[in-house]
C-alpha positions as CSV (number, residue, x, y, z in Angstrom):
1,X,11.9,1.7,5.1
2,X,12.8,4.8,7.1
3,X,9.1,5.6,8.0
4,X,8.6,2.0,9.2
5,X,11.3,2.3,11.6
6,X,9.6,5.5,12.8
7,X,6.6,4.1,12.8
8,X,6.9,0.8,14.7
9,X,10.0,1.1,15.9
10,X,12.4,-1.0,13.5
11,X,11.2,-4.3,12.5
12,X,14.9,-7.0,11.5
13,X,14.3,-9.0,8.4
14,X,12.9,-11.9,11.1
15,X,10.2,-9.7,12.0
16,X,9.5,-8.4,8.5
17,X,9.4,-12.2,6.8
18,X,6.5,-13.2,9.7
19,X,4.7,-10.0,9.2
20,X,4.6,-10.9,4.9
21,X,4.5,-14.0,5.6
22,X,1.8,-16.1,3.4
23,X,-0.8,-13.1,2.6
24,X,-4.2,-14.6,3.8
25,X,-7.2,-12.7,3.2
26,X,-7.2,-11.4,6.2
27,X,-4.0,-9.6,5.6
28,X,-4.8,-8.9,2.1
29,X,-7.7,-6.3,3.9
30,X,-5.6,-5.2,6.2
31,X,-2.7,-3.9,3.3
32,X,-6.1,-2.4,1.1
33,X,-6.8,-0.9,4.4
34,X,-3.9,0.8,5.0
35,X,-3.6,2.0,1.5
36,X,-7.3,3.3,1.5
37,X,-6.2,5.2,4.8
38,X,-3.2,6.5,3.4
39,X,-5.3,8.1,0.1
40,X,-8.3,9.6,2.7
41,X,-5.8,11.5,5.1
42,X,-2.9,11.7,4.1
43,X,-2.3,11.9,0.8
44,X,-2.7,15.3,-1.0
45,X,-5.2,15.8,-3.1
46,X,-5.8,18.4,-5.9
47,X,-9.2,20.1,-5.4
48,X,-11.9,18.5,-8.0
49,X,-16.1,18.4,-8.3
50,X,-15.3,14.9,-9.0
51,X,-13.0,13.8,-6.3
52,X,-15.5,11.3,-4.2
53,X,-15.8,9.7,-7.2
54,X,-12.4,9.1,-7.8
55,X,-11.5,8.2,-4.5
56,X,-14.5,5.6,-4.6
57,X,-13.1,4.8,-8.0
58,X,-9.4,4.2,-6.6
59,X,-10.8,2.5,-3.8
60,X,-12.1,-0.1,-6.1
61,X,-9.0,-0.9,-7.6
62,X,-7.3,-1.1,-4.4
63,X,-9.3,-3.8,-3.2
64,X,-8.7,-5.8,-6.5
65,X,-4.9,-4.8,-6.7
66,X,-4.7,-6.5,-3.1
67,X,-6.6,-9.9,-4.0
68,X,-3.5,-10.5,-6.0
69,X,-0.6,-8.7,-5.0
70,X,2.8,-10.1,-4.0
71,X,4.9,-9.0,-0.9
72,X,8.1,-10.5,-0.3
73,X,11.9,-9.9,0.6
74,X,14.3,-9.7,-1.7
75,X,17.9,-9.5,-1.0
76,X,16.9,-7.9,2.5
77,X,14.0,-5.9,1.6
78,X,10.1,-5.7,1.3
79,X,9.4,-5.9,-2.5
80,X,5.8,-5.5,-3.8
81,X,4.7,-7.3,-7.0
82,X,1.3,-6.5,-8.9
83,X,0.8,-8.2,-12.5
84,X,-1.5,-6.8,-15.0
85,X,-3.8,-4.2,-14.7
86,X,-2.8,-4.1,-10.8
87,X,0.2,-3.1,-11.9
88,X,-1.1,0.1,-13.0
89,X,-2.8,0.9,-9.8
90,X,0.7,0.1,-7.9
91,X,2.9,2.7,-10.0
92,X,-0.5,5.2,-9.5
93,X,0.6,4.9,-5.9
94,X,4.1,5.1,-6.3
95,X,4.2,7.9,-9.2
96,X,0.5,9.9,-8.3
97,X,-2.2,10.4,-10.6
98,X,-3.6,13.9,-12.2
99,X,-6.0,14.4,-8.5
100,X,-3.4,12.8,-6.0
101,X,0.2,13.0,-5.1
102,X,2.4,9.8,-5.0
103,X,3.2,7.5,-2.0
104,X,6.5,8.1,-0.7
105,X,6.7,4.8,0.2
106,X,4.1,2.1,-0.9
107,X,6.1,-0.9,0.8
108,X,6.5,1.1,4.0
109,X,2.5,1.9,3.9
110,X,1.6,-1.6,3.7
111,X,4.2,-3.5,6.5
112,X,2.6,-0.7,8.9
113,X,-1.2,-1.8,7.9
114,X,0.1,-5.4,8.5
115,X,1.6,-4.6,11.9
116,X,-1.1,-2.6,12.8
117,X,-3.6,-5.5,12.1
């Protein structure tokens, strides 16, 4: 939550519950968005013949991770919910993968890409 408040300046719990609000489609771009920006420039990435692929790959998963996601506050902060396979492509984020290093802050990441949008 700490890069937020860097980021845009502090958002209160007001700001934050209009921003999640009910995820239209539109918005539901606009967090895959941010997510895919985060992976292209600034997450680090191990060197591998095979990494367009896997960002192509990842990319993929993104954009069906944020058809269905969940954002929402719970007891005064963002929480992010993915069920199934999504799931898997959340903690990815969060933990990092065998090519990428983990998200510091996956919540954080996508209230940006909604404020931005």
């Amino acid at each position: 939550m700490m890069l937020l408040k860097n980021l845009v300046g502090g958002l209160d719990q007001f700001a934050i519950d209009m921003l999640i609000g009910k995820l239209t489609s539109e918005k539901r771009d606009a967090l895959a968005k941010g997510l895919k920006d985060w992976l292209a420039n600034t997450a680090r990435k191990k060197d591998s013949m095979h990494l367009a692929s896997y960002i192509q790959e990842f990319n993929r998963r993104i954009d069906v991770m944020a058809e269905t996601l969940e954002l929402e506050v719970v007891d005064g902060k963002p929480v992010v919910k993915a069920l199934g396979s999504n799931d898997a492509t959340l903690k990815a984020l969060e933990r990092g993968t065998n090519w990428f290093d983990p998200c510091e802050d996956v919540v954080s990441v996508m209230i940006s890409a909604l404020w931005k949008s």
